[in-house]
C-alpha positions as CSV (number, residue, x, y, z in Angstrom):
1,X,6.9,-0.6,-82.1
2,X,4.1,-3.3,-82.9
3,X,4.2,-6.4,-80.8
4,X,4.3,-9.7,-82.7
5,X,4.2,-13.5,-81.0
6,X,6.7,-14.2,-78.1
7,X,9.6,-16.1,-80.1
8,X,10.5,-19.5,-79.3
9,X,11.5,-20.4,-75.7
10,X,15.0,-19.5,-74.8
11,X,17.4,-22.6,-73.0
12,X,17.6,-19.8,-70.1
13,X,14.8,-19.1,-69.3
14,X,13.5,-15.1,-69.0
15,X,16.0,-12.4,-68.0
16,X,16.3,-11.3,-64.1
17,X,17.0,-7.6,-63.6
18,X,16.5,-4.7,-61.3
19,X,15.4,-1.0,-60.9
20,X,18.5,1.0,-60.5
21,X,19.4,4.5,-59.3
22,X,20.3,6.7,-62.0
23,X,22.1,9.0,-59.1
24,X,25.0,10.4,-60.9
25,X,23.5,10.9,-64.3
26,X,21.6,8.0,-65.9
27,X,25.1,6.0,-67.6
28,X,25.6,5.1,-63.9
29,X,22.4,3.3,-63.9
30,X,23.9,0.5,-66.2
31,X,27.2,0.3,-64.0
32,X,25.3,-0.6,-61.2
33,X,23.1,-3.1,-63.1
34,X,26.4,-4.5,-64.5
35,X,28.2,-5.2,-61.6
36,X,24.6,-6.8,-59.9
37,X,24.9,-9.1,-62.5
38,X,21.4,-7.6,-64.4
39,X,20.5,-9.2,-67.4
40,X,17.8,-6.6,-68.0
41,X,17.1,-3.5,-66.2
42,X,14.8,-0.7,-65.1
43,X,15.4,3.2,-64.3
44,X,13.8,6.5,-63.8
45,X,14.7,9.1,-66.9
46,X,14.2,11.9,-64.1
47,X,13.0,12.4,-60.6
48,X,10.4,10.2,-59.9
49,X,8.4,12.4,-57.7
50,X,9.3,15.7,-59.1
51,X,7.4,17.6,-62.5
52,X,10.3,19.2,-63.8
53,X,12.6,17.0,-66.0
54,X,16.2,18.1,-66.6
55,X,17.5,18.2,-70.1
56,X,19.0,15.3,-71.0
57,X,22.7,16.5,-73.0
58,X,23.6,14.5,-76.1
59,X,27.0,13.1,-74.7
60,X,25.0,11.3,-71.5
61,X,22.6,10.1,-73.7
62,X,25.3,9.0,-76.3
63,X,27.1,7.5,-73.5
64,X,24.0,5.7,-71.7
65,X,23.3,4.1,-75.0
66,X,26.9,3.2,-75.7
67,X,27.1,1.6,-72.1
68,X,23.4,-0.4,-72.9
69,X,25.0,-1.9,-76.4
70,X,28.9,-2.9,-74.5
71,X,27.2,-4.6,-71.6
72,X,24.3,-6.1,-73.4
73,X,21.7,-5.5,-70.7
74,X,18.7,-5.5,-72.5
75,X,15.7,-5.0,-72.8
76,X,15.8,-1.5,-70.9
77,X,13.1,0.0,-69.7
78,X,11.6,3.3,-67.4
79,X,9.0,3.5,-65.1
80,X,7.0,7.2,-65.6
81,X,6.5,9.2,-62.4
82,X,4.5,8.6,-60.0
83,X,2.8,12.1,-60.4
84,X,1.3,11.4,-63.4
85,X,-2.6,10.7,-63.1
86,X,-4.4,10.2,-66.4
87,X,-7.4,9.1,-64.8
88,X,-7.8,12.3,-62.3
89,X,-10.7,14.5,-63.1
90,X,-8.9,17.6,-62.0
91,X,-8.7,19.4,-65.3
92,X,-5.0,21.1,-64.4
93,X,-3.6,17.7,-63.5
94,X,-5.1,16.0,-65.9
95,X,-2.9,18.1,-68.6
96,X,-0.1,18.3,-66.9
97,X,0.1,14.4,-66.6
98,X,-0.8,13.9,-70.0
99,X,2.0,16.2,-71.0
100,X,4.3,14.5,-68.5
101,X,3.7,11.0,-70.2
102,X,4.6,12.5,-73.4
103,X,8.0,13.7,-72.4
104,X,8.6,10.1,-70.4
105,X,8.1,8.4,-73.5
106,X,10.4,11.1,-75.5
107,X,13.2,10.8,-73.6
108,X,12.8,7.1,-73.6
109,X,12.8,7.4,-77.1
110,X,16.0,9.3,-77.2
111,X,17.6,7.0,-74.8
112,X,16.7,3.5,-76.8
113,X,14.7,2.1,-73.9
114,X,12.2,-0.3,-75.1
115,X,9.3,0.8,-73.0
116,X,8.0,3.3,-70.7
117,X,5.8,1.5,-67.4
118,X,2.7,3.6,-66.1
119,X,0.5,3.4,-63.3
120,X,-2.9,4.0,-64.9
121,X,-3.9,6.4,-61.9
122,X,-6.5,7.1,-59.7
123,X,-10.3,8.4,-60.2
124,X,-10.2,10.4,-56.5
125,X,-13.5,12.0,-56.8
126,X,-14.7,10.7,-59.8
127,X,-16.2,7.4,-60.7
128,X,-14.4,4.1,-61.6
129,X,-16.0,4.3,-65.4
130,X,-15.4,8.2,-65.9
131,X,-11.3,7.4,-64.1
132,X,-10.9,4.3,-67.2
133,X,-12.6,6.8,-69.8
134,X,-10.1,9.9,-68.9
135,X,-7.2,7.3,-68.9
136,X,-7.7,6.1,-72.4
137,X,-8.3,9.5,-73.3
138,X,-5.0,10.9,-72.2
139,X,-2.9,7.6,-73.2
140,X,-5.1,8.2,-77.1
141,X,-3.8,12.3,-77.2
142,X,-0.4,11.1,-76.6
143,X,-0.1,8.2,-78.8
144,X,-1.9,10.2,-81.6
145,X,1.2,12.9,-81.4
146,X,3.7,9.5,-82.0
147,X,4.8,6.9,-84.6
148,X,4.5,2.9,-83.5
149,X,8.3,2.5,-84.0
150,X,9.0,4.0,-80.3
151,X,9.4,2.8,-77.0
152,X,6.0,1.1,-75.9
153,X,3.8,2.1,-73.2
154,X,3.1,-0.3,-70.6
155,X,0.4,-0.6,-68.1
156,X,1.0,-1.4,-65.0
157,X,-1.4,-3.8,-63.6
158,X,-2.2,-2.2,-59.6
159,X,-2.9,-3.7,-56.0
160,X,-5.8,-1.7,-56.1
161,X,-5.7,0.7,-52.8
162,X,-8.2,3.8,-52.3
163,X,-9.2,4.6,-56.0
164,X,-6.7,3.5,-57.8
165,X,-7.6,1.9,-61.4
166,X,-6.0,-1.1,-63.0
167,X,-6.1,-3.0,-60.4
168,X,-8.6,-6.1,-62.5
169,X,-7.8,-7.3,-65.7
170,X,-10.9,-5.8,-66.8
171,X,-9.6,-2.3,-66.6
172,X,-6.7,-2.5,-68.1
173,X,-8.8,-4.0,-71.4
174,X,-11.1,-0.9,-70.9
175,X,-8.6,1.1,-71.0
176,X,-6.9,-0.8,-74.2
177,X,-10.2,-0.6,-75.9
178,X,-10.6,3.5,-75.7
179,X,-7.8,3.9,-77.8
180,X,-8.3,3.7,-81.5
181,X,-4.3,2.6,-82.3
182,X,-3.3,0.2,-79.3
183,X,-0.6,-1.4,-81.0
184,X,2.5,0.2,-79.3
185,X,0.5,-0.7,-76.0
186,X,1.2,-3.8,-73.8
187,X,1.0,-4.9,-69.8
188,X,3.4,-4.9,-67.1
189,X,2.9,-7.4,-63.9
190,X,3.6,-7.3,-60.7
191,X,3.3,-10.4,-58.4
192,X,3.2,-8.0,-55.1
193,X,0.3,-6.3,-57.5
194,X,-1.3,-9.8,-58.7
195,X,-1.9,-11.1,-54.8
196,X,-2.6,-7.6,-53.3
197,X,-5.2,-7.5,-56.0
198,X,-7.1,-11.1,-55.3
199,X,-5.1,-12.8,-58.4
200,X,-4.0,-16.1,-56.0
201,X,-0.9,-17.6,-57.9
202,X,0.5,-19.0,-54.7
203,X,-1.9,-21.4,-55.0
204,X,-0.5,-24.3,-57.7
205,X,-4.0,-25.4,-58.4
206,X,-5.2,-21.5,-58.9
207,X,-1.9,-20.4,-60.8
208,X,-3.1,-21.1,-64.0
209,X,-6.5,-19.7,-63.7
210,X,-5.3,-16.3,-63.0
211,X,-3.1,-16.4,-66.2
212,X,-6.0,-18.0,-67.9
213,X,-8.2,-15.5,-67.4
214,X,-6.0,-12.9,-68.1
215,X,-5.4,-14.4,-71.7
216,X,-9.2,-14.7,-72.0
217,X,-9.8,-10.7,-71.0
218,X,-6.7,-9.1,-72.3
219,X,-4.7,-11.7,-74.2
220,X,-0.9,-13.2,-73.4
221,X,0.4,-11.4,-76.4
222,X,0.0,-8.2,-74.9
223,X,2.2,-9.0,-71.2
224,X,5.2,-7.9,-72.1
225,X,7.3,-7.7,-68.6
226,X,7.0,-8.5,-65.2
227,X,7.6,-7.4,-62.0
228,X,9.0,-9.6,-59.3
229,X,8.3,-9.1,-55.8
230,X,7.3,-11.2,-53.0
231,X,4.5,-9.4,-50.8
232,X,4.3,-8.2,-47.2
233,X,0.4,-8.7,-47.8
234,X,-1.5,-11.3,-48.1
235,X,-4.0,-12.3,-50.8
236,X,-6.5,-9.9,-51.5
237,X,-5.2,-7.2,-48.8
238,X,-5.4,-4.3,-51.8
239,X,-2.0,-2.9,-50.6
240,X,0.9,-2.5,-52.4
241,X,4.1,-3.4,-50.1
242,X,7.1,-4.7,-51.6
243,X,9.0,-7.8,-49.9
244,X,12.3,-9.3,-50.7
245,X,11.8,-12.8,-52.5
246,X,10.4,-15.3,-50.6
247,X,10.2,-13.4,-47.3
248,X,6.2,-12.9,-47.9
249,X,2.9,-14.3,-48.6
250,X,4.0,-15.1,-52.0
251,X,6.9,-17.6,-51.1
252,X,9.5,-19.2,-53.0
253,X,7.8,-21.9,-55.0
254,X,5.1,-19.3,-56.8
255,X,8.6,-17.6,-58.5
256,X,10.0,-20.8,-58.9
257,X,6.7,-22.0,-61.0
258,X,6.7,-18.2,-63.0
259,X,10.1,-18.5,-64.0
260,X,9.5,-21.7,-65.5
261,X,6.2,-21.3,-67.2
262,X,7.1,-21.5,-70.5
263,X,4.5,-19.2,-72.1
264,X,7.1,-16.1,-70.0
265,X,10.3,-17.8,-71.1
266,X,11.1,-14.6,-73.3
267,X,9.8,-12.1,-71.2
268,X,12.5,-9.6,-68.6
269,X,11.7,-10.1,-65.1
270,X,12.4,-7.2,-62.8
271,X,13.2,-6.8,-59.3
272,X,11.4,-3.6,-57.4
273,X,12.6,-5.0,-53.8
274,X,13.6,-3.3,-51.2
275,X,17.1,-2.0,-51.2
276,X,19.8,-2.6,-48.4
277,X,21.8,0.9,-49.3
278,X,19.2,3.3,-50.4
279,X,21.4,6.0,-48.7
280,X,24.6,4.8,-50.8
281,X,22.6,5.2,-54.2
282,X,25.4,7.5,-55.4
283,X,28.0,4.9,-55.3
284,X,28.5,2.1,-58.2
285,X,28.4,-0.7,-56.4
286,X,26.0,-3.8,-55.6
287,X,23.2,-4.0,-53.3
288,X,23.6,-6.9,-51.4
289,X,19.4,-7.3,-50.9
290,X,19.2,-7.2,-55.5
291,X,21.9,-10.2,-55.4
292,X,21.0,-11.9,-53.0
293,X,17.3,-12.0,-54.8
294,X,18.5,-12.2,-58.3
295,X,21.1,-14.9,-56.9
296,X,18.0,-16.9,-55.4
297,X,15.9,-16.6,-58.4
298,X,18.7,-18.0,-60.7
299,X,18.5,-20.8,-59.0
300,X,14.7,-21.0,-59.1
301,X,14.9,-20.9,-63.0
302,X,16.9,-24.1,-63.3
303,X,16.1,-25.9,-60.4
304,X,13.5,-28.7,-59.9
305,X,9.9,-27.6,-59.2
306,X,8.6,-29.3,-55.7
307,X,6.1,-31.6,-55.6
């Protein structure tokens, strides 16, 4: 898939989504983004935290993709296990992460999801610039093996803890730059991610700098989703916690100003808040934490910005 220029800015603004539990078999997944109210959604393909990924039969994929096309939830995208680490130096789990991106990205291919979101991963005992060489390495075997017409791979801009890479705009265009074919490569940011990170867009008068510079190093043509969660962290803390929408440092206004910036007016926004029924994931029904945050930032993409 090559990216072209963000069309013109839809009356609604962007579309509010979630990640949802695929407990059941993956169809379920959209059920329980339908009755949320998800305009766009977000899923594992398999276990996050396990290797081994279960076949996925023709019928569930024909019916996932049947379900994705009745109820018009769209874009659709999955975020790649958390065990992948392109950037380790560990020779054994360096191949077996490359290997696992490229069956994320097939079975997201199979399924007609629009993207596939990765952490970059984490140098350990290594050094920052050999972690960002091994990463574009890895991401350049797998794309090499691929046509541009397929889901896209999106880097996940990090909070930064321990060794973890990504987590300065800089990296990610390091990373970009290692690859001879970027083209079916784009960004995916997190506001928990931006402020854990040092990127201040609670601030109204340093809102714009962040996304200023981030045009400058990597270019707005290349953010292609974002994640919305408030933070239990404040600014420049280089941890990654999750908070429900304004219930943390961020606050309500910096979502309210987001969802209104114009140059993100066609982009999915996607919820990664903490869930009030993880224990009932089975069941197809609707958290009351995802509506009560999707409800609230409705109203922030309408309403009147404060003063």
């Amino acid at each position: 898939m090559i990216f072209h220029e963000p069309s013109a800015t839809q009356a609604q603004g962007p579309k509010l989504g979630a990640h949802m539990s695929i407990s059941g078999g993956l169809p379920h997944a959209i059920d329980r983004a339908s009755v949320t109210g998800c305009e766009t959604l977000q899923i594992f393909t398999k276990s996050s935290n396990q290797w081994r990924a279960r076949t996925l039969p023709d019928t569930e994929i024909q019916e996932f993709r049947a379900r994705s096309e009745n109820t018009g939830i769209a874009p659709i995208f999955a975020h790649a296990s958390y065990l992948i680490n392109v950037a380790s130096p560990e020779q054994t789990l360096w191949r077996r992460s490359v290997s696992a991106l490229a069956e994320e990205l097939h079975r997201a291919d199979l399924l007609g999801l629009h993207g596939v979101i990765l952490h970059p991963g984490a140098y350990t005992t290594s050094t920052e610039h050999d972690g960002l060489r091994r990463i574009s390495d890895g991401i350049g075997e797998v794309l090499t093996q691929r046509d541009n017409d397929g889901a896209v791979l999106l880097l996940e801009h990090t909070a930064g803890q321990g060794t973890v890479l990504g987590h300065r705009f800089e990296h990610l265009q390091s990373i970009i730059e290692g690859l001879d074919d970027s083209r079916s490569v784009g960004i995916c940011l997190d506001t928990c991610h931006l402020v854990g990170a040092g990127y201040d867009i609670i601030s109204s008068t340093e809102y714009d700098k962040v996304f200023d510079e981030f045009n400058a190093i990597i270019g707005l043509e290349r953010l292609r989703v974002f994640h919305l969660n408030d933070s239990k962290k404040p600014l420049g803390s280089r941890l990654d916690r999750h908070d429900n929408i304004g219930d943390g440092y961020i606050g309500i206004e910096p979502f309210r100003r987001l969802l209104q910036d114009e140059r993100f007016s066609d982009l999915p926004m996607l919820l990664e808040t903490p869930k009030t029924n993880e224990s009932r994931s089975t069941l197809i029904e609707a958290d009351p934490m995802d509506v009560r945050n999707l409800t609230l930032l409705r109203t922030l993409r309408t309403s009147k910005r404060q003063s």
